[in-house]
N, C-alpha and C positions, 0 to 999 in steps of 0.2 A: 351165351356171349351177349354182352349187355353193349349194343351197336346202334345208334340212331344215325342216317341220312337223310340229307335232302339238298335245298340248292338255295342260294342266297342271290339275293339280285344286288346287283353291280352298277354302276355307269356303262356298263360295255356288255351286260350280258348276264344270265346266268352258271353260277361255279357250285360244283358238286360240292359235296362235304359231308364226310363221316367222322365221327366221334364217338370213342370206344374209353366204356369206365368213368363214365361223366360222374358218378354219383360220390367217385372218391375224392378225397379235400385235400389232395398235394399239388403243388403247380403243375397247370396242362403244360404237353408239350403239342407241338403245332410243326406237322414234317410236311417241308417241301422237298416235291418229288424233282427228280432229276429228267434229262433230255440235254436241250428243251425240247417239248413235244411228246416226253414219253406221259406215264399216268401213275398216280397213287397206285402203290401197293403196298401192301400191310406184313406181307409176310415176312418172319423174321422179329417182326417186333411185337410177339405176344407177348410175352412176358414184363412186356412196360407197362401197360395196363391193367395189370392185377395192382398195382402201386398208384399208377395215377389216370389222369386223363388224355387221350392221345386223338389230336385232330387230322385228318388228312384233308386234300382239297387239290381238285385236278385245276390248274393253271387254265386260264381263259386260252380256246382253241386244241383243248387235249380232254381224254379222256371221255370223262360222262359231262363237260361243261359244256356253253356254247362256241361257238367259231368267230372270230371277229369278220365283221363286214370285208374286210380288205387284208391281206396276209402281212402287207405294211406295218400293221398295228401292232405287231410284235417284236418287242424291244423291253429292254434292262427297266427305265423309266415306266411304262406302263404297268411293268410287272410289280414295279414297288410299291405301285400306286394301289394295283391290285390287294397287294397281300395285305397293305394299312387297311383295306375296307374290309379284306377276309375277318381281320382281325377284331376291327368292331363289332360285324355281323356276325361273330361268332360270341362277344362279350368277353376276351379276355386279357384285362388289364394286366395280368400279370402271367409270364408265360416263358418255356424256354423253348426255341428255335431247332428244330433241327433239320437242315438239310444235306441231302444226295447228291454228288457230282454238282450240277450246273442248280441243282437247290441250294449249293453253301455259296454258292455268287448271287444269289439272289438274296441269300438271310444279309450277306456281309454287305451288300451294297443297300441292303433296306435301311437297316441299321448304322451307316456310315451317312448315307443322303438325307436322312427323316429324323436321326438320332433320338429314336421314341424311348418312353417312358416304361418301364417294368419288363425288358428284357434280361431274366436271370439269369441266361447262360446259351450258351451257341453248341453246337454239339453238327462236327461239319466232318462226313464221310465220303473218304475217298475225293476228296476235294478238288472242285477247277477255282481259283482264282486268276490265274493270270490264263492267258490263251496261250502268249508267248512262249511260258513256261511248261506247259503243258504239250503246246508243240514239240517242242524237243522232247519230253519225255518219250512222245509215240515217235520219235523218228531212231531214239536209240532202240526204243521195242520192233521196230521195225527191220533193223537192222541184224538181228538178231533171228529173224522168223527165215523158214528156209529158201533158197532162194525162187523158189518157183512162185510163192506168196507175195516174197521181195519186189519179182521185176511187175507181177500182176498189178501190186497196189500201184509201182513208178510206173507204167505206161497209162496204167487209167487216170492216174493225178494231170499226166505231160497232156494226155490227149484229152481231157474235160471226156473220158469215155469209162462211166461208171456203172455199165451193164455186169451179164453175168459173169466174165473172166473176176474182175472189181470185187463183186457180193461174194463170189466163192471166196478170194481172199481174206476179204472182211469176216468172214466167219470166222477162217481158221484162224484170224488176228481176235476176234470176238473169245471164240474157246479158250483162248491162254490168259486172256487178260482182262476180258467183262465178265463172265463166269463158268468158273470149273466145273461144275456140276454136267454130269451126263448119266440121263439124255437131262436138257434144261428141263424144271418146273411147267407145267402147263399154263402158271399165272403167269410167269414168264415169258413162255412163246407165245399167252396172249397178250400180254400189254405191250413187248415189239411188231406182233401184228397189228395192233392198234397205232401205233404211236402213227403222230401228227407229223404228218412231214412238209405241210406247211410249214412248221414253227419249225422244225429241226431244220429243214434248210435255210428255211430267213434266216433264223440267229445263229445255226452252227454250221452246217453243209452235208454233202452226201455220209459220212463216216466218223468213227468219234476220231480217227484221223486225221482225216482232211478237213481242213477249216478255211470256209470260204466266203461264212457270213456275215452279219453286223457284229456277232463276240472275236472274231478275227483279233482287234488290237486291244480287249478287253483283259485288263491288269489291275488289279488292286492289289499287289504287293505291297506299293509306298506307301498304303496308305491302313496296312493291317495295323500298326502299331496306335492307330486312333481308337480302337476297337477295347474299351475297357473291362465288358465283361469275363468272365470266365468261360473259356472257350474248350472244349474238347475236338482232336482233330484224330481219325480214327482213316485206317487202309491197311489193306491186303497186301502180304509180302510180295505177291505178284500183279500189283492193282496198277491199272492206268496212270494213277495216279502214282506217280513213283516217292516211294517211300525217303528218299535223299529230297526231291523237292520238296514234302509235305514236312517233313523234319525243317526244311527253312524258313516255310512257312509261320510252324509253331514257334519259332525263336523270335518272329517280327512281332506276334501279340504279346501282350506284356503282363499275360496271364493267362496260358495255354497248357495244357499239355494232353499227350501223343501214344497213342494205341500203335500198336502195327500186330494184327491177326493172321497166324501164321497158315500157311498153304492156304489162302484165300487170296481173291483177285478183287473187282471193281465191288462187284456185290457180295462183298464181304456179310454182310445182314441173311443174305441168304446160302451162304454155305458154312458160316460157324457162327447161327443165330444164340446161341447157350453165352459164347466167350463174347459174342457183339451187347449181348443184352448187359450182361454184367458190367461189362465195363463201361457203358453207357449208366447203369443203375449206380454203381459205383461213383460217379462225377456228379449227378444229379443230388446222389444224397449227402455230400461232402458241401457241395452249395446249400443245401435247406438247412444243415446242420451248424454250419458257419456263424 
């Protein structure tokens, strides 16, 4: 496996960084990982790197990076700020974007706030854009979970009391809709053991349900339709990310189009990596070929 890391200094610190397949000459793509707070993981996406170049980079306060001095520092703006300097210290003028969950609010808001130069294409799985919107998706999946899970998640939301009645809910909510796979991956149960809950609470809150932090009224909806590139938006027929919202999504860019991967949920990448990769290979080479 042809893998180089290490860590690039920042204004605010140093950020991990791996890069896999560098030697090959098709546009890198460059994945942000999802949380916030969670960390780079690779798995799922071997098969993109036999074709081209693929970067990952754990977000300042997660992962193998540094921690920011004060948990404050963790916000949308920072994070754009961040990924423009990833992106020089990595040297790639031209490159396509692909992010995870609260990775595709961060690509679309880079790219919407900075409107940089040689972004060939967006490639946004399982996608948060609006909070709003996403809110209600988990309150119909909610709604739907049995009710012993049901009154668990509502007493712990009413009473700010997120202990173990809470977590055990959240799991059985996890199983159906973050991922199918049992028992989980071991890179899996180690990167939720790791995850930053500094940054997931600052920006999102105790649950990918409950939302209580600064992405609370975070929406770019109105404003998908500024977004010129060629976009691919990719989810799980049973993904958090609910497949009617992510289909409205796709119709606001004015060059998208939409995967939905069957019997898979949020980490769709990691339970039907063969049908994720292709059709992720598939988009990628329809743009170089263009």
């Amino acid at each position: 496996m042809d893998m180089r890391e290490g860590f690039l200094e920042t204004a605010n610190g140093k950020i991990w960084y791996a890069a896999y397949g560098e030697h090959l000459g098709k546009t890198p793509l460059l994945v942000l990982h999802g949380g916030p707070g969670f960390m780079s993981m690779s798995d799922g996406l071997e098969a993109l790197w036999e074709e081209r170049p693929v970067y990952f980079y754990d977000q300042l306060g997660c992962g193998r990076s540094d921690r920011a001095a004060n948990k404050d520092f963790y916000s949308v703006e920072n994070y754009i700020a961040e990924l423009a300097e990833v992106r020089a210290g990595l040297n790639l003028p031209e490159v396509f974007l692909m992010g995870f969950s609260w990775g595709c609010a961060l690509a679309c808001a880079y790219v919407l706030k900075t409107q940089p130069p040689g972004i060939k294409g967006i490639v946004l799985s399982a996608p948060l854009l609006s909070s709003p919107a996403w809110d209600a998706d988990q309150r119909r999946n909610i709604a739907r979970m049995p009710v012993d899970v049901r009154k668990a998640i509502e007493e712990g939301e009413a009473t700010a009391d997120f202990g173990e009645i809470y977590q055990t809910a959240m799991m059985a909510y996890y199983r159906k809709h973050v991922c199918l796979l049992s028992p989980w991956p071991a890179t899996l149960s180690t990167a939720f053991s790791g995850m930053s809950l500094d940054v997931y609470n600052t920006m999102w809150g105790p649950s990918e349900f409950t939302v209580t932090g600064k992405l609370k009224d975070f929406d770019l909806g109105p404003r998908l339709s500024e977004i010129n590139q060629p976009v691919l938006l990719t989810c799980g027929d049973r993904d958090e990310a609910d497949v009617r919202t992510v289909k409205e999504f796709q119709e606001r860019f004015p060059d998208a189009r939409m995967a939905v991967i069957p019997q898979a949920s949020h980490l769709h990448q990691l339970e039907r990596p063969q049908i994720y990769a292709a059709i992720v290979e598939d988009f990628l080479r329809d743009i170089e070929c263009a």
